[in-house]
C-alpha positions in Angstrom: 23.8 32.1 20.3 27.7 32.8 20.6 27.7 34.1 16.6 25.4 36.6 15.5 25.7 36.0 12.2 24.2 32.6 12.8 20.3 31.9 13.3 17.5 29.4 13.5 15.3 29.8 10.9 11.1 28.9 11.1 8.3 28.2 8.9 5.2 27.0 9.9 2.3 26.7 7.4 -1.0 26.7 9.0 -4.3 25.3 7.3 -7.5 23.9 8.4 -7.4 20.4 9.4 -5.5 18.0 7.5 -5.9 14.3 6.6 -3.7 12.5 9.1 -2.7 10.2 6.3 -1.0 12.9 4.6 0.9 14.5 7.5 3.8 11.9 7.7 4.6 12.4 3.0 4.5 16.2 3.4 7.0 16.1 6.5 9.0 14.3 4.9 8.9 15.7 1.6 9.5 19.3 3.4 12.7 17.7 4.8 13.9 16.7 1.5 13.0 19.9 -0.3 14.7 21.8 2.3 18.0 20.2 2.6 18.1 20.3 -1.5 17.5 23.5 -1.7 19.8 25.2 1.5 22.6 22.6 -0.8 22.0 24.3 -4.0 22.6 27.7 -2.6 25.5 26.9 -0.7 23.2 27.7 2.9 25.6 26.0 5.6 22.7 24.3 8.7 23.6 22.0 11.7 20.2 20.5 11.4 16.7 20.3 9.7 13.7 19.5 11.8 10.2 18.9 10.8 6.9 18.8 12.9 2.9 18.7 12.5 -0.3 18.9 14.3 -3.9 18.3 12.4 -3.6 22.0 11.6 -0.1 23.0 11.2 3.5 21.7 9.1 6.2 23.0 10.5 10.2 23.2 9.9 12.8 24.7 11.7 16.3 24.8 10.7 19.0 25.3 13.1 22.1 27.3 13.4 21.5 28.4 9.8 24.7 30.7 8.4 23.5 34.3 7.7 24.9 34.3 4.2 25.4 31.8 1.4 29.0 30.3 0.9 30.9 31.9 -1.9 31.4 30.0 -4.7 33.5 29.7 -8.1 32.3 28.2 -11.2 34.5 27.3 -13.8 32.5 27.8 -17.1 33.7 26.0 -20.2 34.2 27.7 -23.7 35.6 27.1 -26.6 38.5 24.4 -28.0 42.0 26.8 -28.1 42.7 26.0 -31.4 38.7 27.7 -32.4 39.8 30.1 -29.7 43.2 31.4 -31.3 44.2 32.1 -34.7 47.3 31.4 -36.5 49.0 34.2 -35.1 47.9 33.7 -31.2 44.7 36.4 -31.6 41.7 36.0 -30.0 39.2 35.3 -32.6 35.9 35.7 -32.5 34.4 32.7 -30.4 36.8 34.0 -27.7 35.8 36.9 -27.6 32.0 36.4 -27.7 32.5 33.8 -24.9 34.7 36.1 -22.8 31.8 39.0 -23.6 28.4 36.8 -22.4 30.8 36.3 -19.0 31.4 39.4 -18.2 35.4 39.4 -18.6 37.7 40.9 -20.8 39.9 37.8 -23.3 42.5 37.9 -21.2 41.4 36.9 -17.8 40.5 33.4 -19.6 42.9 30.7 -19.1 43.5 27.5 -20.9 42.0 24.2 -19.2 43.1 20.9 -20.3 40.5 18.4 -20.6 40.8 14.6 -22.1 39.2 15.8 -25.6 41.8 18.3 -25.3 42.8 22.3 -24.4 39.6 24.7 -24.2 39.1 28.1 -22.7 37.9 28.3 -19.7 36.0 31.2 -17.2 36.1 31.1 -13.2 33.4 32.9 -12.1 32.6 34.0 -9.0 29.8 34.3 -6.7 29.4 36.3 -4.0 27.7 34.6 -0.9 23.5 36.2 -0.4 22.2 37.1 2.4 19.9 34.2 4.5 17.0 36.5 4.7 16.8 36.8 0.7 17.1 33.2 0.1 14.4 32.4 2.4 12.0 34.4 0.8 12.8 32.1 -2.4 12.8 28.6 -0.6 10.2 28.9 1.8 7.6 29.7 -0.7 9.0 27.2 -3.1 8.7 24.6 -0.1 4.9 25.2 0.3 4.1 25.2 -3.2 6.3 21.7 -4.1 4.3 19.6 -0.9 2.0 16.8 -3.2 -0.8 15.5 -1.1 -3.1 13.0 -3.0 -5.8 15.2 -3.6 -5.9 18.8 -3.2 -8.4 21.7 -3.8 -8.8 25.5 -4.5 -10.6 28.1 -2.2 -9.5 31.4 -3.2 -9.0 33.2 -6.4 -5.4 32.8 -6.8 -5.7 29.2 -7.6 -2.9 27.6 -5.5 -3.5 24.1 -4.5 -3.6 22.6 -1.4 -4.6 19.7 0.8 -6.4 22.0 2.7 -7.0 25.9 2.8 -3.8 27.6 4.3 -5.2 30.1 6.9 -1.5 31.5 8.3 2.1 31.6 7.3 4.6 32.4 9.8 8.6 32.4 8.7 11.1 34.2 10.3 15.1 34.0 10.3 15.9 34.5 14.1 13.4 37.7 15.1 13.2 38.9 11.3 10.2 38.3 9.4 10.3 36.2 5.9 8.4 38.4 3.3 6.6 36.4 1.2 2.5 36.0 0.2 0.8 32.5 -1.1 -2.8 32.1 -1.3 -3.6 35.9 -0.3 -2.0 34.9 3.0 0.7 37.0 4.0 4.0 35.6 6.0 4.5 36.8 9.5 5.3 36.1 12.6 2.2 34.8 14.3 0.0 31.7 14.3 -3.3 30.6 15.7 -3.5 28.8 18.6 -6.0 25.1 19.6 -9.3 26.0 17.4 -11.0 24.2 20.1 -10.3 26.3 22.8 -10.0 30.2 21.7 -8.0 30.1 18.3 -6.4 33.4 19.2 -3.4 34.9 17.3 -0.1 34.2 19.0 3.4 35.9 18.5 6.3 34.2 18.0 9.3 36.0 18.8 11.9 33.8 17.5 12.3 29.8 15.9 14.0 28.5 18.9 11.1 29.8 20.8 8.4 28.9 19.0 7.5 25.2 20.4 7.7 26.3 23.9 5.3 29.2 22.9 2.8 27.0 21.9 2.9 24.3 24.3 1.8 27.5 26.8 -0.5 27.8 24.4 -2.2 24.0 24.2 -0.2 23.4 20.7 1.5 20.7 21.4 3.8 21.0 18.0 6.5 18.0 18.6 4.8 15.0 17.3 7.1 12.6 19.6 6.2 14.4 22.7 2.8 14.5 22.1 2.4 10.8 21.2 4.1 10.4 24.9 1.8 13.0 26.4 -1.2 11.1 25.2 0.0 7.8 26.3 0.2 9.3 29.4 -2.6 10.7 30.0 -4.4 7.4 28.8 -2.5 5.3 31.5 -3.4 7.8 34.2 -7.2 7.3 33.6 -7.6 4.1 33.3 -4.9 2.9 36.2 -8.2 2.5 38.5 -10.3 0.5 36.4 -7.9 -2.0 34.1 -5.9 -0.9 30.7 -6.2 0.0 27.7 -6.0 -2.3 24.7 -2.9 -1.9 22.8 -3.3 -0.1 19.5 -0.1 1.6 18.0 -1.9 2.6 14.7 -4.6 4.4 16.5 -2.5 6.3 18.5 -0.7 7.1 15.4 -4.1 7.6 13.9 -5.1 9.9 16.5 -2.1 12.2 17.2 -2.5 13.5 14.2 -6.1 14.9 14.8 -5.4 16.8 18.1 -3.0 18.8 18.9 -2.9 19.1 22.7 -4.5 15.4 23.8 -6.5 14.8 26.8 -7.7 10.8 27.9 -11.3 11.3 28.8 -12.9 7.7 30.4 -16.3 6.3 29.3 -18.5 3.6 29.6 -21.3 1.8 27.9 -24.1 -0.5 28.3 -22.3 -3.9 29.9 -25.6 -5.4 27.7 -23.3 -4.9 24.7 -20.6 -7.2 26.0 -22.8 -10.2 24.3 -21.5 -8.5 21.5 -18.1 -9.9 20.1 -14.9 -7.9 21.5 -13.6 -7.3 17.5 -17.0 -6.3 17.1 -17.1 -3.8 20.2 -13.2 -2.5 19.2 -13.8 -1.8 15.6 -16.9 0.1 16.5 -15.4 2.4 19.1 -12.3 2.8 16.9 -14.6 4.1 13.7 -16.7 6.0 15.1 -15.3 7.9 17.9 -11.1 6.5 17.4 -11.8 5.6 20.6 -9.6 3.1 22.5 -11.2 -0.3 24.3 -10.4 -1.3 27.8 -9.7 -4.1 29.4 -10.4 -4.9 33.4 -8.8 -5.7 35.7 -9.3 -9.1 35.5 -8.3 -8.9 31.8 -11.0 -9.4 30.0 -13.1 -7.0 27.9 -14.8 -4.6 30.2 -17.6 -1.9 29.0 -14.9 1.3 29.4 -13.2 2.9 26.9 -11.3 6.1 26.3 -11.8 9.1 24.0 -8.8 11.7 23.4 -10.7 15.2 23.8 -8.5 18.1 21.7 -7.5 20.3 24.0 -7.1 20.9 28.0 -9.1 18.7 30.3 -11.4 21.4 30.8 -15.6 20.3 30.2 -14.6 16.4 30.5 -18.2 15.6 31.2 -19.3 17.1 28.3 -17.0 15.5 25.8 -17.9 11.9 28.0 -21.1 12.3 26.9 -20.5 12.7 23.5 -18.2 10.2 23.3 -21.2 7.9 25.1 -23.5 9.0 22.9 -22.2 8.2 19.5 -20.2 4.9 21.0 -23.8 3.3 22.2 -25.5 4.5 18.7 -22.7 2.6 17.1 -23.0 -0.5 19.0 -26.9 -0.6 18.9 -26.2 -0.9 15.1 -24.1 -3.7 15.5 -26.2 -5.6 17.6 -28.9 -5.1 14.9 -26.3 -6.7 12.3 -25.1 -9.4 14.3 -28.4 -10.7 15.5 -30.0 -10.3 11.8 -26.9 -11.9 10.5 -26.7 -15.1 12.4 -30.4 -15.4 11.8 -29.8 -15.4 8.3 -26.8 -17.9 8.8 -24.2 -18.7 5.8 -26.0 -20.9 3.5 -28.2 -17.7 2.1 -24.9 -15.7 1.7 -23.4 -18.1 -0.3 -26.1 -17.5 -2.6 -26.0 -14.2 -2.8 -22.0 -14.0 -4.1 -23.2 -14.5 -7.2 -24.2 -10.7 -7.3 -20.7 -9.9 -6.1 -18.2 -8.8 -8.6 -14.6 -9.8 -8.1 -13.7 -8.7 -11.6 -15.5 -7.5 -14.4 -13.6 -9.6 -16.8 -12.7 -12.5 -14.6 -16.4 -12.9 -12.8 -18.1 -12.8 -9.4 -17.0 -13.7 -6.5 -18.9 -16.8 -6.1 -17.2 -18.1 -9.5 -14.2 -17.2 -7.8 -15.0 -19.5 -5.0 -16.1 -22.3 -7.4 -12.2 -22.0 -8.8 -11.0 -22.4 -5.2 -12.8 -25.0 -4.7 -11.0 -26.7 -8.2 -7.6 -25.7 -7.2 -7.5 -26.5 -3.6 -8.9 -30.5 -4.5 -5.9 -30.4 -7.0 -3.2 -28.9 -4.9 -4.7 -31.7 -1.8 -4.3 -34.3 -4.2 -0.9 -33.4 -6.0 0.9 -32.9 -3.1 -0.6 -35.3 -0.8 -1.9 -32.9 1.6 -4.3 -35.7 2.9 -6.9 -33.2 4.4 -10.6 -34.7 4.5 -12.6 -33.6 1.5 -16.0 -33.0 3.3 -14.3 -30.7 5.7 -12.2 -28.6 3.1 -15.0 -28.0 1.0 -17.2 -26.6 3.3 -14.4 -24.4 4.7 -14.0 -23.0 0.7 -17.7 -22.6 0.9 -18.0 -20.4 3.7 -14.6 -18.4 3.2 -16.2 -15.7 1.4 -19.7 -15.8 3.0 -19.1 -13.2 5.5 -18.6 -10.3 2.4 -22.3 -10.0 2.2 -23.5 -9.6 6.1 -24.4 -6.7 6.8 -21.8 -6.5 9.4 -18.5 -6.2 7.4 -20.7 -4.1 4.6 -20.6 -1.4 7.8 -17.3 -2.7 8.9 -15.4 -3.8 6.0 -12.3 -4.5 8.6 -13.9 -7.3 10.0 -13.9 -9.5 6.9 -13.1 -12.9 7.3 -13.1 -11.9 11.2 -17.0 -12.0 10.9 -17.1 -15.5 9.1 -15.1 -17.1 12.1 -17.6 -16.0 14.5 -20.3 -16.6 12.8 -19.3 -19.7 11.8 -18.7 -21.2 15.5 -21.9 -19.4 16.9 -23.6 -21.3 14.3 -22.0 -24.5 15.5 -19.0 -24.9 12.4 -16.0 -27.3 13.2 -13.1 -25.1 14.2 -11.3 -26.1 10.9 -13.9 -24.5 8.8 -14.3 -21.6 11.0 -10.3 -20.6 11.2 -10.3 -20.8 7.6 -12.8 -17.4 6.8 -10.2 -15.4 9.1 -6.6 -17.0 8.3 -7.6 -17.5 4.5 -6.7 -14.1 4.0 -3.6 -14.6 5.9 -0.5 -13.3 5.3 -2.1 -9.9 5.3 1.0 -8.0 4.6 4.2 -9.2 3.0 6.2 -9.6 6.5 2.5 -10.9 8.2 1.3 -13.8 10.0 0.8 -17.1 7.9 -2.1 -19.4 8.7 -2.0 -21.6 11.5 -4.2 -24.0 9.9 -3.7 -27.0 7.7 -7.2 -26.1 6.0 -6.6 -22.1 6.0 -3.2 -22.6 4.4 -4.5 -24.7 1.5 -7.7 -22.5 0.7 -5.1 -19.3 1.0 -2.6 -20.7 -1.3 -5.7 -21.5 -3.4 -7.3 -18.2 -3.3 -4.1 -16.2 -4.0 -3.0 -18.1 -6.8 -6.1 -17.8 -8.3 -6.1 -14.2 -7.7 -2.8 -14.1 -9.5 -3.3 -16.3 -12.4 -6.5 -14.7 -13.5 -5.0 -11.4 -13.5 -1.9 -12.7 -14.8 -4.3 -13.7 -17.6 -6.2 -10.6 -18.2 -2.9 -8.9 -18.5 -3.1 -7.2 -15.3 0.5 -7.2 -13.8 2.3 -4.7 -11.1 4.4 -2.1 -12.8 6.2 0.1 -10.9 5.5 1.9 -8.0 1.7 0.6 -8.8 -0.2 -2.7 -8.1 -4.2 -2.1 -7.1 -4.9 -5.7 -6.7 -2.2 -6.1 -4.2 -0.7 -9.1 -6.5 2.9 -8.0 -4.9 1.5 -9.1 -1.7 -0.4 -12.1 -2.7 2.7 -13.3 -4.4 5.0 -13.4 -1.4 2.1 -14.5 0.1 1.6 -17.5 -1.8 5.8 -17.9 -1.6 5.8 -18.2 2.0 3.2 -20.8 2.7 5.2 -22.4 -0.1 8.5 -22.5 1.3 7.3 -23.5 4.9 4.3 -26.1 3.9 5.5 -27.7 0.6 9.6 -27.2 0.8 9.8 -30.1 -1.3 7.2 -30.4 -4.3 7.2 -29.3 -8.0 4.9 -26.6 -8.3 5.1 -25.2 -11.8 3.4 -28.1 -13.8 0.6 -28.1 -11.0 0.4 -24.1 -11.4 0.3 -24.8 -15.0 -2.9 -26.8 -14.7 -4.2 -23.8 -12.6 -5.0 -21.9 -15.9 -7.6 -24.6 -17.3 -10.1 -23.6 -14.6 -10.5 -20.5 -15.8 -13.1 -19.1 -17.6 -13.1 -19.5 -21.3 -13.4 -15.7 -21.9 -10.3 -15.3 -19.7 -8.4 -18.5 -21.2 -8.7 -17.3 -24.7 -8.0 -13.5 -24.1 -4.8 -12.6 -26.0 -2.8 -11.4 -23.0 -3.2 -14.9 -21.4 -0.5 -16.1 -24.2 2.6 -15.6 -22.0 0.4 -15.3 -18.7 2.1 -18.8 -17.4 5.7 -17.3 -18.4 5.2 -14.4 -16.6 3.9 -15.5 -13.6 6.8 -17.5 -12.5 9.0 -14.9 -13.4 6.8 -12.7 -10.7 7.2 -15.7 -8.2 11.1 -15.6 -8.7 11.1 -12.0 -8.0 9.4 -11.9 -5.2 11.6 -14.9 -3.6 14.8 -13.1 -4.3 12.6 -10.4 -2.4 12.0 -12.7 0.2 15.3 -14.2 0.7 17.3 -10.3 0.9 14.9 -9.0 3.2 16.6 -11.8 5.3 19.6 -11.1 5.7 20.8 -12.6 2.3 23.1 -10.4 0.1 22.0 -10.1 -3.6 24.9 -11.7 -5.1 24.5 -14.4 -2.9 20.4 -15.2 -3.2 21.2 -14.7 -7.3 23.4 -17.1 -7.5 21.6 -19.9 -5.7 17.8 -18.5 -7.4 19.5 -17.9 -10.6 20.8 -21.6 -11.6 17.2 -23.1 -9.5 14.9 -21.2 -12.1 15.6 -23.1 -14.4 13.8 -25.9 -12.5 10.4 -23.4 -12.8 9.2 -23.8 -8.7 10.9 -26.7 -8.1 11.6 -27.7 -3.9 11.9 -23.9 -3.0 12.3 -25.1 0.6 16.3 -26.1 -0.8 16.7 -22.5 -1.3 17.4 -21.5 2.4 19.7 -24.6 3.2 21.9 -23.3 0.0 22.1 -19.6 1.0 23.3 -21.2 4.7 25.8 -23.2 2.9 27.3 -21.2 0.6 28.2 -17.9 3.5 29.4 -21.8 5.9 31.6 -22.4 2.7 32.7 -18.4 2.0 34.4 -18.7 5.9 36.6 -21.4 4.7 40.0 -21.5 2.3 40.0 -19.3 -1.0 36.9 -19.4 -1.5 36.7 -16.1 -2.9 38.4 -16.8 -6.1 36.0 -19.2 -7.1 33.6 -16.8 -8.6 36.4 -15.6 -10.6 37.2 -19.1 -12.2 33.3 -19.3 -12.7 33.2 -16.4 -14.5 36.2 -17.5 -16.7 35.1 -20.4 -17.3 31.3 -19.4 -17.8 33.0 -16.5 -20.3 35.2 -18.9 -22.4 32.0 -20.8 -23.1 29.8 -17.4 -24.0 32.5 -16.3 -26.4 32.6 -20.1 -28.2 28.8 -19.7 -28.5 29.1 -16.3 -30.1 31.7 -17.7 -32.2 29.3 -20.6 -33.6 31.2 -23.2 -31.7 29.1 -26.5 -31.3 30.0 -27.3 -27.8 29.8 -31.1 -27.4 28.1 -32.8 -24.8 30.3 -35.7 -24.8 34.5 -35.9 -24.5 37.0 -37.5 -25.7 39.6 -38.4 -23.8 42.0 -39.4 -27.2 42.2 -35.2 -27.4 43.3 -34.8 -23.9 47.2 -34.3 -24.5 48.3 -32.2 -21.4 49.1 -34.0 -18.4 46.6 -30.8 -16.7 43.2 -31.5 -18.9 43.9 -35.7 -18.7 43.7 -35.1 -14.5 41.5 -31.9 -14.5 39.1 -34.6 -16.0 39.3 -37.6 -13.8 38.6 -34.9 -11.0 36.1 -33.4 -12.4 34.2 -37.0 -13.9 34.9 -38.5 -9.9 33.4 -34.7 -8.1 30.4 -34.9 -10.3 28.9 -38.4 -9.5 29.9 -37.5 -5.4 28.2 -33.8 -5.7 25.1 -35.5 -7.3 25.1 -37.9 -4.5 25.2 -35.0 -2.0 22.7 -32.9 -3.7 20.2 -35.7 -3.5 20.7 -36.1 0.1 20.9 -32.1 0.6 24.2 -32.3 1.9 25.0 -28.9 0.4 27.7 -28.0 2.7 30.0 -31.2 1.8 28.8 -30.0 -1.7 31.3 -26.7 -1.2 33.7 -28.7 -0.2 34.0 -30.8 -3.2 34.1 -27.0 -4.8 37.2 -26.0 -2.8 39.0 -29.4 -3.5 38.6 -28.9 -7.2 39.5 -25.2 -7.2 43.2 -25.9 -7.4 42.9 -28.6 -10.5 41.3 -26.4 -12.4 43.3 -23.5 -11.5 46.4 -25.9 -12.7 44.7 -26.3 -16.1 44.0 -22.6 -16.8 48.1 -22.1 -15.9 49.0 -24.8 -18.2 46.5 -25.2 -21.3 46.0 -23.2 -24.0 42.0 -23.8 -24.0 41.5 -21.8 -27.7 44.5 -24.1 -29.2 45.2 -24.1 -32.8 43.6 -27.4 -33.7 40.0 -27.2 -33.6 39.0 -30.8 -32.5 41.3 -30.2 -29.1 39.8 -26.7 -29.3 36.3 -28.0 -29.0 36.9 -30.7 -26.6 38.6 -28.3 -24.2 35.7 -26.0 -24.5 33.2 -29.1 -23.7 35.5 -30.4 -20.3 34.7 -26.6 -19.4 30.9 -27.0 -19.9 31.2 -30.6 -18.1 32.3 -28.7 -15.1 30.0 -25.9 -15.1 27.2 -28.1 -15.6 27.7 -30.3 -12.3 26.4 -27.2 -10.6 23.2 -27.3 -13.0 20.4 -26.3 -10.8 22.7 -26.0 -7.6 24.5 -22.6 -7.6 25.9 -20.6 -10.5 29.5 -19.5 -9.0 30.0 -16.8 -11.8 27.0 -14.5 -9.7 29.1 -14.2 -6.8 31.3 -11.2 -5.9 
């Protein structure tokens, strides 16, 4: 570096291995911490960088200045006339406040505020050296990382994911003096704990990731993401490629920290098995990865990521073997045993299931499914054969008590497909176990089944009115049932399979199938109330996370609640309209003549004024009211006539031609005027006009 006085600055906390799940939060909650504090102290930095291995957090901070910025503070005191007495004296509060700052009364000066003049102090700090903060802020940074759960292993009592073994900090070559947990700071580190775990030097931050890369550490978690790609592609170029997994190599480079592909095989007997089957038991296991030939099917290699140099690759193949083929004799066991058992026996056996201990089992659940899913096929016309749907319903939940998803709970509904077309189900029944679940998270897949889509909406609404019911809602940060999810869930199949029905008297009659317990708990009062409320949040959710602004998605889902979940599928075609129609004229200002308008009529109503719902046209005495009317009366029957045929965009054009009548009246007419009766009726052409757009858009919402 050109400026001496400026250095990179290192902390690396070393522990035993960590829970990968907790690596990405305590990076970036380091990050956070660290800018914070280097801000608060007036520490000048061109940047912050975190990184992490299984067994290491680590931040460096570039170009860091050597010394804080100095700083003035001005320091408030008291009013001048407490300050000064008749005379111009310093009285006593002066005094006292110049005392506690460390100045004499006369290097105060007079400040002048809006609640008036008051003595003032500027006190200044000199900038601290780097070195001192450090030993203030890295500690602090250690001790303010939250993990989920944390333990104790040493007297002191400091808390941790896991037991810190070594601290190194430093501020270019100059050690950061500090001790947490018995462990001193320093400048050295361990290396791979695989391969010799020796003590390593580091001589300096901008050093230090070069150091340990000789040493196996790969630190950088980018880099060695890459380098394990890499090395995957490069073994298995010969025999086919790997199957595509982005979470497990997340997953997995956080639990080595130098990673080396090593190739393995198993029994091609197990390839009777089914591939999820085969995948999901090489990925719990071993977090191995599955291989496809070359021919692109699902061969019998796979691939294990060895922590550390590709030194003994035979032995850690047959280790990886070992456990793999124990695994996968297991499943064969399952899968043979459950198809012998076959459906009809599990079914059974869901009513030892609990889905809720005040709601029921899981087989009552499926009884409810059953109920709802006849309804919603019969309200809305869904025309899907009754034979066929309640078998599906039947079978969607049989799968939770093979003894393949109790050892691999991630092949739920998975499992019930298979099984369901090994044992010879219709395709419609056997799609349903698997997508009935569908969406799985908010932005997921929806079914691609007629069937599936019916028993989903079926089973999530369920889900949410019996919660609903039992007063379980999400709050916050926190929803343990995953009712956030099952809502938008519900939304979407919604909006793309029933765009045009009337679902809140048919969600209504959702609530009689519950059990009695349930239906007359006290919390189930408002339960319906509530629940749409939750639907209408999660569909302005819905409609932002597409590209809609908020002003814009609250004023189209604003004026349509009050139709409760009427033709949602309307919603879409609005928002398009409304940002075609913000394009043309002035239509800009119309939000602002909404919101006068809507604003004249609030203040009446606060007033006690009985707005009318009828007019007359006798009181009309300015030329501006008498045509603002005829407009008006003529652009409400064509807007209803476009509304019904969802001609929304001709809709905001009707908008834009009756902009400048009603900006002619507001110029012209005094709408509060002296005599009441032509008072009122003014106040009731208003609400005439703003209720054309009743359930179509509510103009005052936009900005």
């Amino acid at each position: 570096m050109i400026n001496e006085n400026i250095k990179n600055a290192l902390l690396e906390i070393g522990a035993e291995e960590l829970p990968c799940s907790y690596i990405e939060p305590a990076l970036k909650q380091i990050e956070n911490f660290a800018m914070k504090a280097f801000n608060s102290f007036g520490l000048k930095y061109e940047a912050i960088k975190t990184y992490a291995t299984p067994r290491r957090l680590v931040l460096i901070v570039e170009n860091l200045a050597g010394k804080s910025e100095d700083r003035a503070e001005e320091i408030l005191g008291p009013s001048l006339k407490t300050a000064k007495d008749v005379h111009g004296n310093y009285t006593q509060a002066a005094v006292g406040f110049a005392a506690k700052n460390g100045a004499p009364p006369e290097k105060l000066v007079v400040k002048t505020t809006e609640r008036g003049e008051y003595l003032s102090f500027i006190k200044k700090t000199k900038g601290e050296k780097t070195e001192n903060l450090l030993a203030i802020i890295f500690p602090d940074i250690i001790k303010n990382i939250s993990f989920p759960k944390t333990m104790v292993w040493e007297p002191s009592g400091f808390k941790f994911a896991r037991p810190v073994r070594s601290i190194a900090a430093l501020y270019g070559k100059k050690i950061i003096k500090f001790k947490i947990a018995d462990v001193d700071s320093s400048n050295w580190t361990v290396g791979l704990h695989t391969y010799d775990g020796s003590k390593i030097k580091i001589d300096s931050p901008e050093n230090y990731l070069v150091t340990m890369k000789n040493k196996s550490v790969i630190v950088n978690q980018q880099e060695r993401r890459k380098e394990m790609k890499k090395s995957i592609d490069s073994i298995v170029a010969n025999v086919g490629s790997v199957v595509n997994d982005e979470g497990l190599v997340d997953e997995v480079n956080y639990l080595v920290e130098y990673p080396s592909a090593v190739l393995c095989t198993f029994d091609k007997k197990y390839l009777d098995l089914p591939v999820e089957t085969l995948a999901v038991c090489m990925k719990k296991s071993q977090k191995c990865f599955a291989v496809n030939g070359k021919d692109g099917s699902f061969s019998n290699y796979f691939i294990g990521i060895k922590n550390g140099i590709s030194a003994y690759q035979e032995i850690a193949k047959e280790g990886y073997e070992k456990v793999v083929t124990a695994r996968l004799a297991d499943a064969e066991f399952f899968y043979r045993n459950d198809l012998k058992n076959g459906l009809v026996a599990n079914v059974e056996k869901l009513k030892g299931v609990v889905f809720h201990k005040e709601i029921g089992t899981v087989y009552e659940k499926v009884e409810r499914i059953k109920q709802i899913a006849n309804l919603f096929n019969k309200e809305f016309d869904m025309q899907i054969d009754g034979a066929i749907l309640e078998k599906a319903i039947m079978f969607s939940k049989a799968d939770l008590v093979s003894k393949m998803v109790f050892e691999y709970p991630e092949l739920q509904g998975i499992v019930g497909k298979i099984y369901a077309l090994k044992l010879g189900e219709k395709s419609d029944v056997a799609l349903s176990s698997e997508q009935h679940y569908w969406p799985l998270s908010a932005s997921g897949q929806l079914p691609s089944n007629r069937v599936a889509t019916l028993i989903s909406m079926s089973d999530k609404i369920d889900t949410l009115v019996a919660n609903f019911s039992i007063g379980l809602e999400p709050s916050g940060s926190a929803d343990p049932y995953g009712l956030r999810r099952a809502g938008i869930g519900f939304i979407r199949m919604v909006m793309e399979n029933l765009p045009n029905q009337n679902l809140g008297d048919v969600i209504e009659k959702v609530f009689e199938f519950l059990p009695e317990k349930v239906k007359n708990n006290p919390k189930a009062k408002n339960a319906y109330d509530k629940l749409i409320n939750f639907f209408w949040q999660r569909i302005d959710s819905i409609l932002e996370s597409e590209g809609y602004n908020s002003f814009e998605v609250k004023a189209v889902t604003g004026e349509s609640r009050v139709n409760k979940l009427n033709a949602l599928g309307s919603l879409r075609p609005k928002l398009i309209s409304l940002q075609n129609a913000k394009q043309k004229g002035d239509f800009g200002s119309i939000a602002t003549v909404f919101k006068r308008i809507s604003n004249i009529i609030s203040q009446a109503k606060k007033q006690n004024i009985n707005i009318s719902e009828t007019l007359n046209e006798t009181l009309f005495t300015e030329d501006a009211e008498k045509i603002l009317y005829v407009s008006s009366k003529e652009a409400r029957t064509t807007i209803e006539n476009y509304m019904q045929k969802d001609e929304y965009d001709k809709v905001f054009d009707k908008v834009l031609e009756l902009k400048p009548t009603i900006d002619n009246f507001f110029e012209k007419v005094m709408v509060m005027s002296e005599n009441e009766a032509v008072k009122i009726n003014r106040i009731a052409l208003l609400n005439y006009i703003n209720n054309i757009f009743s359930g179509f858009i509510d103009f005052s919402a936009l900005q």
